[in-house]
N, C-alpha and C positions, 0 to 999 in steps of 0.2 A: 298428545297427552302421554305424557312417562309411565309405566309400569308403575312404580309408588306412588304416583298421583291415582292412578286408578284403586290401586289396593287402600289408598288410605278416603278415598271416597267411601268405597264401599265397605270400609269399618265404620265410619260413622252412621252411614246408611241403616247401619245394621244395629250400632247402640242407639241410635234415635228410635227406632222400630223397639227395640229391649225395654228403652224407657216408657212408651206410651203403652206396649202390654201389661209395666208394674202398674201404671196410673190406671190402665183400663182393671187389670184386676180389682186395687184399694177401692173401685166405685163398687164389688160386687158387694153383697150382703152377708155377713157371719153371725156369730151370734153377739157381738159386741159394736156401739158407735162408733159410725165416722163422720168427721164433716165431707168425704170425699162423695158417701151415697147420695146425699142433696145438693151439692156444689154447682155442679152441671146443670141442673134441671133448667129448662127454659122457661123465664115468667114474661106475660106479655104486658107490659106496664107503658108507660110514656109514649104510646104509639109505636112502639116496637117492642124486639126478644131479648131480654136480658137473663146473663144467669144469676143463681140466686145470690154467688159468691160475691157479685157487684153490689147487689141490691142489701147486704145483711150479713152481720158478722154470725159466724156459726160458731158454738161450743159444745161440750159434751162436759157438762156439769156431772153427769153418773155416767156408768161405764155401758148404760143399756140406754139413756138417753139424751137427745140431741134437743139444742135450743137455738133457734135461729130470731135473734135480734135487729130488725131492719131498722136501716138508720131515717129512711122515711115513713109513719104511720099511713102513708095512703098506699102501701104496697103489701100491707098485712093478707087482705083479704088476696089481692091475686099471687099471691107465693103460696098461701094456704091451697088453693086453686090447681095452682101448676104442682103443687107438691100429689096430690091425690089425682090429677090425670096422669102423672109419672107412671102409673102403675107399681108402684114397687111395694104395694104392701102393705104401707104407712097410712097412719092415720093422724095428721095432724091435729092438734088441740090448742085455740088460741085464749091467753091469755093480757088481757091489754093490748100490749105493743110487741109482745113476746109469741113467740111459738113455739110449742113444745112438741118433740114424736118420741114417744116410749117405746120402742123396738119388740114388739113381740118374739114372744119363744119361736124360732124357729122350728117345725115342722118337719119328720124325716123326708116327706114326700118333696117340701120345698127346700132343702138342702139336698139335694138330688138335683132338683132343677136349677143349684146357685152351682152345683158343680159341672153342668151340663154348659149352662154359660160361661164359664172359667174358662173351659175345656176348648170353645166355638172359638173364643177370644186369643187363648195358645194358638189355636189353630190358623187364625187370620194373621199373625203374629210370625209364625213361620212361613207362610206362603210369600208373606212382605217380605220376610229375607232369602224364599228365595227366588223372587221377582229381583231382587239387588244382585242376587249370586249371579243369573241369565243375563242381565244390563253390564254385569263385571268382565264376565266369560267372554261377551259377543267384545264387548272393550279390548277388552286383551289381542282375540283375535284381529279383530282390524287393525290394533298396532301390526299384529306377527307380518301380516299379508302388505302393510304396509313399508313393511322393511323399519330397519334402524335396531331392530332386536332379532336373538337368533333363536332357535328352535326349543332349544335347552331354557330358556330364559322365558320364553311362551308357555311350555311345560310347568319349569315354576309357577308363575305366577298363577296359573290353573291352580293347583296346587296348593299356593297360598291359599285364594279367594275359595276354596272347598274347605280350607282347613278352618277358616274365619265362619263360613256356614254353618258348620258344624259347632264351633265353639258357642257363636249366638244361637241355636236351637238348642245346644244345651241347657242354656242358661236359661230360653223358657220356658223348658223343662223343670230346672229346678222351681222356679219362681212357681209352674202349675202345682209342682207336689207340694209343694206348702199351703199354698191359695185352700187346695181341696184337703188337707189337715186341718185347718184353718178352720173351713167351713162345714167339716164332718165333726168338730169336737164339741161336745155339747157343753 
């Protein structure tokens, strides 16, 4: 494996790891709707786990409330179900075929706790790159030891793949100080 094959492995390694921290943040809780906070949830319907995104179109009709519309009436009740074993909070209220969650005021204690989560999420998020950084480095060196590249070129590529580390923990860095703006603004 080439030195650029390696280095461009482990940039994507690293923007796919980038993207699933933004995705896992947009599921956290602020004080305004998203479809992203009930998306995921798992409902157990047809004899197995679907999420809810398969099972029901979601909107945000107001800016504090979410409406999940399932496009079949016999999945009302267990999405209603799965939405309040989620834990997250919510208290769904159904309406015919419709389901409603009004978002309560956030709480300073539970804005504390959305930013503690945030933070665990950064944290796994970093570790994932630099699990790609160790898998890149140890790459690198088995080319060096394998000959076909010289010392200066092994050096670089070190180099490179620390400079990339850095550039992606930056970024979800920035990506937390927003998240916990985000979630401390009332």
């Amino acid at each position: 494996m080439a030195l650029d094959d390696i280095l461009l492995e482990a940039e994507e390694k690293m923007s796919k790891t980038d993207e699933v921290v933004q995705h896992e943040f947009a599921g956290v809780r602020t004080g305004k709707a998203s479809p992203v906070l009930v998306e995921n949830i798992l409902v157990e319907v047809y004899g197995s786990h679907m999420r809810i995104r398969e099972l029901a179109s979601i909107t945000t009709p107001e800016p504090r409330v979410l409406a999940i519309q399932p496009w079949d009436a016999t999945t009302v009740q267990p999405i209603e179900k799965a939405i309040m074993k989620a834990n997250l909070g919510l208290t769904p209220t159904t309406q015919g075929k419709l389901i409603r969650i009004v978002l309560p005021e956030l709480s300073t204690e539970r804005r504390q706790e959305m930013v503690k989560i945030a933070r665990k999420m950064a944290e796994d998020g970093r570790v994932a790159i630099r699990h790609v950084r160790r898998d890149s480095l140890e790459a690198v060196k088995k080319e060096g030891k394998t000959g076909g590249i010289t010392e200066d070129q092994t050096e670089a590529a070190e180099k490179e793949v620390q400079k990339l580390t850095d550039e992606y923990i930056g970024k979800i860095e920035a990506h937390l100080a927003h998240k916990e703006k985000e979630i401390l603004t009332v």
